[in-house]
C-alpha positions, -999 to +999 in steps of 0.1 A: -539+504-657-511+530-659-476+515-667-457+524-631-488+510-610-484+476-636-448+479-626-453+477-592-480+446-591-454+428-615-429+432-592-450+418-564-460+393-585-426+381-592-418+382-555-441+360-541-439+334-566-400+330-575-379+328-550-349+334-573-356+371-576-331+393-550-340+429-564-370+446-576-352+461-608-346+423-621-385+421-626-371+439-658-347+412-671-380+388-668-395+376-699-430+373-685-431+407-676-422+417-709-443+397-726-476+405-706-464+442-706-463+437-747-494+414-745-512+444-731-506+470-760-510+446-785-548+437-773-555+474-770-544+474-806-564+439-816-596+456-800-594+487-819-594+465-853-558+471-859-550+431-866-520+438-885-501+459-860-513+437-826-501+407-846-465+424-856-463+437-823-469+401-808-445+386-831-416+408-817-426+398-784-422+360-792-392+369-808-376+383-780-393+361-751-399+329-766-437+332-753-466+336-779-499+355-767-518+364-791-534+395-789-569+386-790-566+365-760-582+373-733-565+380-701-569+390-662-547+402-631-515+385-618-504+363-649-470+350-642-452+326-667-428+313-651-395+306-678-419+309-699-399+291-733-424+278-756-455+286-736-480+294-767-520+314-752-545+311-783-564+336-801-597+328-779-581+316-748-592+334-717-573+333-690-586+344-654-565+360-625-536+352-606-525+321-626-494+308-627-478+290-661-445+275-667-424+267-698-438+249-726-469+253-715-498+254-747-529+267-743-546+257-778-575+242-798-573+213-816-577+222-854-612+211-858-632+237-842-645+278-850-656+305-829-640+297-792-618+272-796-590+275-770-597+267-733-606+290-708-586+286-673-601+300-642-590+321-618-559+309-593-550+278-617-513+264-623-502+247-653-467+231-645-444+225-674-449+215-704-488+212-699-513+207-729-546+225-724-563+214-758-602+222-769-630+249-761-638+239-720-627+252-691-604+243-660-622+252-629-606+279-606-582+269-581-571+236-603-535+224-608-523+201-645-494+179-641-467+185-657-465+166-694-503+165-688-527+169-720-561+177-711-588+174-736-620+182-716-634+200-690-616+202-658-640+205-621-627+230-600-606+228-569-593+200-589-558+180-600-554+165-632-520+146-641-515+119-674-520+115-710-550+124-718-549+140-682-575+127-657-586+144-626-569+126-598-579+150-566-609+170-559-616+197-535-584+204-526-583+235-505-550+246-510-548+276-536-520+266-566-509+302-569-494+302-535-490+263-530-470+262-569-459+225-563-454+205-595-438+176-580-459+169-550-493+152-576-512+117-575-498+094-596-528+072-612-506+049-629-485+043-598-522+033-578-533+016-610-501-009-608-500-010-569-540-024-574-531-048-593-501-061-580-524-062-547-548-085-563-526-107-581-511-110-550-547-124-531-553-143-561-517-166-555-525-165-520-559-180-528-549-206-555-519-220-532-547-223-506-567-245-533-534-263-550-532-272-512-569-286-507-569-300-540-532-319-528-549-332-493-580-346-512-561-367-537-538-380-507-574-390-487-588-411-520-553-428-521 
């Protein structure tokens, strides 16, 4: 892809998923354009053996984005990291097109594996803020993580996953992330957990009150 055509998708990209852009020359000022832009050269560089210089060349780029791709990850179209602070992309993650990341987000193994040990995230996924995407599986395409979430295992896709460790709450949902980008709008299991419960405890007062009250009317008869 030749650098004004990756330009011009960037600035696209940036369009239709911030709304706080005004002008196409601020897709400049963006860190996640500069970081993918760098990302790019630097896996060129990792694929032609030159370690060394991919991973100096990525550690500018943290340096002057706060994002850390490393170059051997592998990455498609349309990735937009939104803020982008802290978001950390592994040495075997693969990440598929048009997904959306925001700050803190970490996509990482967990210490204990070799080979492909960072997750792989299909295509038209968005992992809000702060996210944890931990361990060799993969999040199906078109899935959203809560933000705070940590997910440990594999995600279905058309899927929503929200907690800690992060469940999937919602399947099937036909709504694609990448345009819908709503981190606030998610299940809440813990919420329907508590509203359960407080439901049956509920029928089981209304129940013993009906038995205090049977119990009350019998002892009254043997009087």
């Amino acid at each position: 892809m030749g650098f004004v055509k990756f330009v011009k998708e960037e600035i696209q990209l940036i369009k239709e998923r911030d709304p706080a852009i005004k002008t196409p020359m601020e897709v400049f000022l963006y860190p996640s354009f500069k970081a993918v832009m760098r990302y790019r050269v630097a896996h060129k560089l990792y694929l032609k053996k030159h370690y060394f210089l991919a991973r100096w060349y990525s550690q500018r780029t943290v340096r002057k984005t706060g994002i850390e791709i490393h170059p051997g990850a592998t990455i498609g179209k349309g990735l937009f990291i939104d803020h982008g602070n802290g978001v950390i992309i592994g040495e075997t993650a693969i990440v598929g097109d048009n997904v959306t990341l925001y700050q803190g987000v970490t996509l990482g193994g967990t210490g204990k594996e070799t080979g492909k040990r960072h997750p792989t995230i299909g295509d038209n996924c968005m992992i809000s803020a702060g996210a944890k995407v931990l361990g060799s599986f993969t999040v199906g395409a078109n899935s959203k993580i809560g933000a705070g979430s940590v997910v440990l295992s594999e995600v279905p896709p058309n899927s929503t996953v929200v907690g800690v460790p992060g469940r999937v709450v919602k399947r099937d949902n036909m709504k694609i992330p990448c345009e819908d980008l709503d981190q606030v709008h998610l299940p809440d299991p813990v919420l329907n957990d508590l509203s359960k419960l407080e439901a049956e405890n509920n029928s089981l007062r209304e129940e013993l009150n009906i038995l205090k009250k049977q119990v009350t009317e019998l002892v009254n008869k043997a009087k």
